[in-house]
C-alpha positions in Angstrom: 0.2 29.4 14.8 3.0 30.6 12.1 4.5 27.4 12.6 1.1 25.4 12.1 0.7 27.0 8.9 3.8 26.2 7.8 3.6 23.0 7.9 0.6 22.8 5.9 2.2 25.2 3.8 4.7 22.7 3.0 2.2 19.7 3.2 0.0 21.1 0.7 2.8 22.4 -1.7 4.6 18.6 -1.1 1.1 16.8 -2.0 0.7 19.2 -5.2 3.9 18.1 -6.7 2.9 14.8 -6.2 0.1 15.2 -8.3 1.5 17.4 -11.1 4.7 14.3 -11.5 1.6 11.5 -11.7 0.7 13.6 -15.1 4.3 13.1 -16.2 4.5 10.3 -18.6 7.3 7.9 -19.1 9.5 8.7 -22.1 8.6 7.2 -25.8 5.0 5.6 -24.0 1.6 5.4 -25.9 -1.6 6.7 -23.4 -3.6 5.4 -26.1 -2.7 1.8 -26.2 -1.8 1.5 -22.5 -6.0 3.1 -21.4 -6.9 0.3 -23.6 -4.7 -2.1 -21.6 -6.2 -1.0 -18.9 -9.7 -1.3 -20.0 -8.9 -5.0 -20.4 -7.1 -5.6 -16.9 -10.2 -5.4 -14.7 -9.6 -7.1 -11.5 -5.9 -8.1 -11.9 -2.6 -7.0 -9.8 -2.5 -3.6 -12.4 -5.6 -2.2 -11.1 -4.7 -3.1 -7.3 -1.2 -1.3 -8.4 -3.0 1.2 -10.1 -5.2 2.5 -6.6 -2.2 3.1 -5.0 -0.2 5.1 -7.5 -3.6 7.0 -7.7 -4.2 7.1 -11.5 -0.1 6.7 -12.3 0.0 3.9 -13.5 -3.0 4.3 -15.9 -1.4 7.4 -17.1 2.2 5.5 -17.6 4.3 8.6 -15.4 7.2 8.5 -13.5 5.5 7.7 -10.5 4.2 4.8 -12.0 5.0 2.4 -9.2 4.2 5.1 -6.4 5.3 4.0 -3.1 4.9 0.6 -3.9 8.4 -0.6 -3.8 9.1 1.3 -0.5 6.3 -0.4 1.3 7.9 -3.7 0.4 11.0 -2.9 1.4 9.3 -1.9 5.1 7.4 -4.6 5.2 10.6 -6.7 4.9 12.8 -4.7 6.7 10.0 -5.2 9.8 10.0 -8.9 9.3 13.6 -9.2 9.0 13.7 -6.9 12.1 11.9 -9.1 14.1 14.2 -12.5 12.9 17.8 -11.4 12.1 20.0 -10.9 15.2 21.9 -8.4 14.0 18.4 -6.2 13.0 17.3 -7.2 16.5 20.6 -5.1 17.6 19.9 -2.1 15.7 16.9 -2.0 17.2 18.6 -1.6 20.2 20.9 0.9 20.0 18.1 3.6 20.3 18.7 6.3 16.8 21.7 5.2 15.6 20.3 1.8 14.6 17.0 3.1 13.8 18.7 5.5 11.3 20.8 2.1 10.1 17.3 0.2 9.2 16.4 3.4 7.4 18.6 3.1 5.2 18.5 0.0 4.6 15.0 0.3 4.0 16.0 2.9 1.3 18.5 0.9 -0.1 15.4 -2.2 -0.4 13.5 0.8 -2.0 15.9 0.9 -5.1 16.1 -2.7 -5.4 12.8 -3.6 -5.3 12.0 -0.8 -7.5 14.4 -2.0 -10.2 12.6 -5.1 -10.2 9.2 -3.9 -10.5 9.9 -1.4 -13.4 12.4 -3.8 -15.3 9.2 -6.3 -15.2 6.9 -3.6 -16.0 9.3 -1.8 -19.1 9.7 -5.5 -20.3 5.4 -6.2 -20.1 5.0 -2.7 -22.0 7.6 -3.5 -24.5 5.9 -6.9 -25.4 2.8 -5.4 -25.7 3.8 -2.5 -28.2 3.2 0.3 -25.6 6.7 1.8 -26.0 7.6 2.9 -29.1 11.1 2.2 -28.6 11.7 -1.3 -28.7 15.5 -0.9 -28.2 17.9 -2.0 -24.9 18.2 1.8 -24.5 14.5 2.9 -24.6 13.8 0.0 -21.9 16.5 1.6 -20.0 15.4 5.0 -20.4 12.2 4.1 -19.0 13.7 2.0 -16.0 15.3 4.5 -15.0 12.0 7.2 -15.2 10.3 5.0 -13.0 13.3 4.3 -10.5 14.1 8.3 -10.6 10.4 8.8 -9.8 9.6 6.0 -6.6 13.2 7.5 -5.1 12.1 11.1 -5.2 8.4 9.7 -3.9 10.6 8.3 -1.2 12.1 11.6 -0.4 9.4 13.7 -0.5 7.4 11.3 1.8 10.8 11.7 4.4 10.4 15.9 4.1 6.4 15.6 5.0 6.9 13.8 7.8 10.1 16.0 8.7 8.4 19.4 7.7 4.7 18.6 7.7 2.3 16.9 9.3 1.8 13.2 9.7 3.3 10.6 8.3 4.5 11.5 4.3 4.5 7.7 3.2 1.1 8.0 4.7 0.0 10.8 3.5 0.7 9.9 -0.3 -0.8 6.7 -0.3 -4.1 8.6 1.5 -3.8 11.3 -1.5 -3.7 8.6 -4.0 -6.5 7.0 -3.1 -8.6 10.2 -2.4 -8.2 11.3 -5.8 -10.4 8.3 -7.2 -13.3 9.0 -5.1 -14.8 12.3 -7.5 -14.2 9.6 -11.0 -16.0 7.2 -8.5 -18.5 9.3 -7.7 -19.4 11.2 -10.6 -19.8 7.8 -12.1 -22.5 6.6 -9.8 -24.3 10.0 -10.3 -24.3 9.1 -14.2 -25.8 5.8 -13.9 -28.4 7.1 -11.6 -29.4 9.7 -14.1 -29.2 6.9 -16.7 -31.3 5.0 -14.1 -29.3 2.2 -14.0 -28.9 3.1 -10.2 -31.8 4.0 -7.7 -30.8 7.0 -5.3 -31.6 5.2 -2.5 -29.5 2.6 -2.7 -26.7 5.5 -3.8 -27.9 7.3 -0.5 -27.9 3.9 1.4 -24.5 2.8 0.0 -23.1 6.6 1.6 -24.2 6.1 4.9 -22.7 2.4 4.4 -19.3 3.9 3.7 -19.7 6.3 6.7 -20.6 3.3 9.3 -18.0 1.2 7.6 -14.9 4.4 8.2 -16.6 4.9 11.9 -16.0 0.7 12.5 -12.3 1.4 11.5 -11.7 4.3 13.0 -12.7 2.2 16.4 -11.3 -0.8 16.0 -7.8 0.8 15.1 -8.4 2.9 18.3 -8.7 -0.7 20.2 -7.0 -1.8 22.7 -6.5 -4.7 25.3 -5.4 -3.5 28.9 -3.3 -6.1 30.8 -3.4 -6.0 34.4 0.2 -5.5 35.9 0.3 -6.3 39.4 3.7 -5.5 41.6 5.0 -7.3 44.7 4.3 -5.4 47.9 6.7 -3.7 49.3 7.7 -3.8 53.6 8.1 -1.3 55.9 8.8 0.2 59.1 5.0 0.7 59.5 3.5 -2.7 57.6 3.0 -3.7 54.1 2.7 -0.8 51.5 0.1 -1.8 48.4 2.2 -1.3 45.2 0.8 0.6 42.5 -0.6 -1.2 39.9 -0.5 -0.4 36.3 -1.5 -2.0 32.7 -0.1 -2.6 29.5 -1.8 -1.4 26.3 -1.9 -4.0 23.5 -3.7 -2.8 20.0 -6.8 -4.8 18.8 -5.2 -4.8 15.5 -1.8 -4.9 16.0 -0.8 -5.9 12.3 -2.7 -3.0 10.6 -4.0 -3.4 7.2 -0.2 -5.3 6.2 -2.3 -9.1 6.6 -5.1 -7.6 3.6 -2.4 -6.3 1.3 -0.2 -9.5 1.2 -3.8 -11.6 1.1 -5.3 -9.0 -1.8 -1.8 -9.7 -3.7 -1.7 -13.1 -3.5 -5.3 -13.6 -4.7 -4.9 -10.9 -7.9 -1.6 -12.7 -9.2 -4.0 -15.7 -10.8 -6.2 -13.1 -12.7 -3.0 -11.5 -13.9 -1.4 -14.5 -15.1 -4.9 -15.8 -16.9 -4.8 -12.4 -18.4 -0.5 -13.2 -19.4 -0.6 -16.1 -20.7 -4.2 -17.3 -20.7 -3.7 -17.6 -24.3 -1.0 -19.8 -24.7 -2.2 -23.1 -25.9 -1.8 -25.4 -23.1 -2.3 -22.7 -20.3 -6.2 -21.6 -21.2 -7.1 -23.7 -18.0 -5.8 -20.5 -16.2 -8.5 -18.5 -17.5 -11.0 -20.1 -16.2 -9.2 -20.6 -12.5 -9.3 -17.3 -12.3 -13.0 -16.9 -12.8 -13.3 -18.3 -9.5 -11.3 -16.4 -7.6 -13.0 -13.3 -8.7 -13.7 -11.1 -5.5 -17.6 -12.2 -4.4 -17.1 -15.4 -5.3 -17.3 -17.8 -2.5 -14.0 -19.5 -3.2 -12.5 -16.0 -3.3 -13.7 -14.9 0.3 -13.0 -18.2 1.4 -9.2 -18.1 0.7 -9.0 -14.1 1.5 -10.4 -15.1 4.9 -7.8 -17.8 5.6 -4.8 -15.4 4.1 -5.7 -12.6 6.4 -6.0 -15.0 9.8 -2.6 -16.6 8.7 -0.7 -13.4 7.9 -1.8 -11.5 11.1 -0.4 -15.5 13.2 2.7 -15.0 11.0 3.1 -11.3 12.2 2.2 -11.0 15.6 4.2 -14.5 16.0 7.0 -12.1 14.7 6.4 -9.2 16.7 6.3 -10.8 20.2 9.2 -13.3 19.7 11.5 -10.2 18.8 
């Protein structure tokens, strides 16, 4: 039991400092100007961003990108994994070449989080969000955000080393846990300002509920495959092999199909909202009106994203 309690010891302490460095803001930034920015980003790529850093990237902090960047990185290490010979190897050679696509997977993490800030420090610049307009404040606040997705990365290795579950996990869980009290206290204000009935608040809990309990089973799913074995002879007659089956998952490709899907579909609201302004370019704005989730275009596309990703993925995962 000392051991249990350890753990979630270390789990809670781990998750705690997580939350404190989402409070840290990004050297020379204006919280002012960038809530405004935000106010004015409904619906685009930022706010998407924004759910998983759990408030971060509202706020500006180090941990600004989250675990963003290491997701990609996974997710291309897992592709590449399942194409590249010499991943298909690694895979092979049992630790050893797990702990090689680790770090690779870290190294990924870096790059793809250089990217993602420099584009981000470069947005915020242009936009009059850092005071410092200089090479060296953009660099300053690279490197914040790099610094910050890299310790992220570590501290999500030590959970799932020293605590319980999976730290990547874990954070991404956190993040998104901490918006359901704002969410929440919100729909209790418009009910009191009647502008929501409590029924329908009541109705849309129990929604929630059924919808986590679908989840829950359909992750749990699985397809058994009958394996039959040759019989075997003997002295006395034929023996009846055993027989056994192999477990394949329902859902196989997770939730990865709706997050590439979701991204693609949020990049045309965020450029409208880029350069929807640009003479020449105000077309974009009113692309993206359609592809506003609930509209029937919207669904339509997300629908035939998701089917294609999870074809592309399980195509991957059984030819490897």
């Amino acid at each position: 039991m000392s051991e249990l309690w350890r753990r979630l010891g270390f789990l809670a302490f781990a998750l705690l400092v997580y939350r404190i460095g989402t409070h840290i803001p990004i050297p020379g930034i204006n919280p002012e100007q960038v809530a405004a920015l935000f106010q004015q980003s409904q619906g685009t790529i930022l706010q998407y961003f924004n759910l998983f850093s759990g408030g971060a990237l509202e706020r500006m902090s180090i941990f600004a990108l989250s675990v963003v960047p290491y997701i990609s990185a996974a997710i291309v290490m897992q592709l590449f994994s399942n194409s590249l010979p010499y991943l298909q190897e690694l895979k092979k050679d049992g630790q050893a070449g797990r702990n090689k696509i680790t770090q690779y997977t870290r190294y990924g993490t870096v790059v793809f989080a250089l990217i993602q800030s420099t584009a981000l420090t470069v947005t915020l610049q242009s936009a009059g969000l850092i005071e410092s307009s200089s090479i060296f404040g953009a660099i300053v606040a690279v490197l914040s955000i790099v610094t910050g997705t890299v310790f992220l990365m570590w501290l999500g290795e030590q959970i799932s080393e020293r605590g319980i579950g999976n730290g990547i996990s874990l954070i991404i869980a956190t993040s998104i846990i901490t918006g359901v009290p704002r969410a929440f206290g919100q729909a209790l204000e418009q009910t009191q300002q009647g502008d929501l009935n409590y029924l329908i608040l009541i109705v849309l809990g129990l929604l929630t509920l059924i919808v986590v309990a679908l989840v829950v089973f359909v992750e749990n799913a699985q397809r058994k495959i009958t394996v039959n074995y040759a019989q075997r002879h003997q002295v006395r007659g034929m023996v009846q092999a055993p027989s056994s089956f192999l477990p394949l998952k329902l859902n196989m490709s997770g939730v990865i199909p709706a997050i590439f899907a979701s991204t693609f579909l949020l990049f045309p609201a965020t450029l409208s909202s880029w350069f929807g302004n640009i003479e020449g370019l105000s077309g974009l704005q009113e692309f993206a009106l359609y592809l506003n989730p609930g509209q029937p275009l919207y669904i339509l596309i997300f629908v035939i994203l998701i089917v294609s990703f999870c074809y592309i993925w399980l195509a991957l995962t059984f030819s490897s």
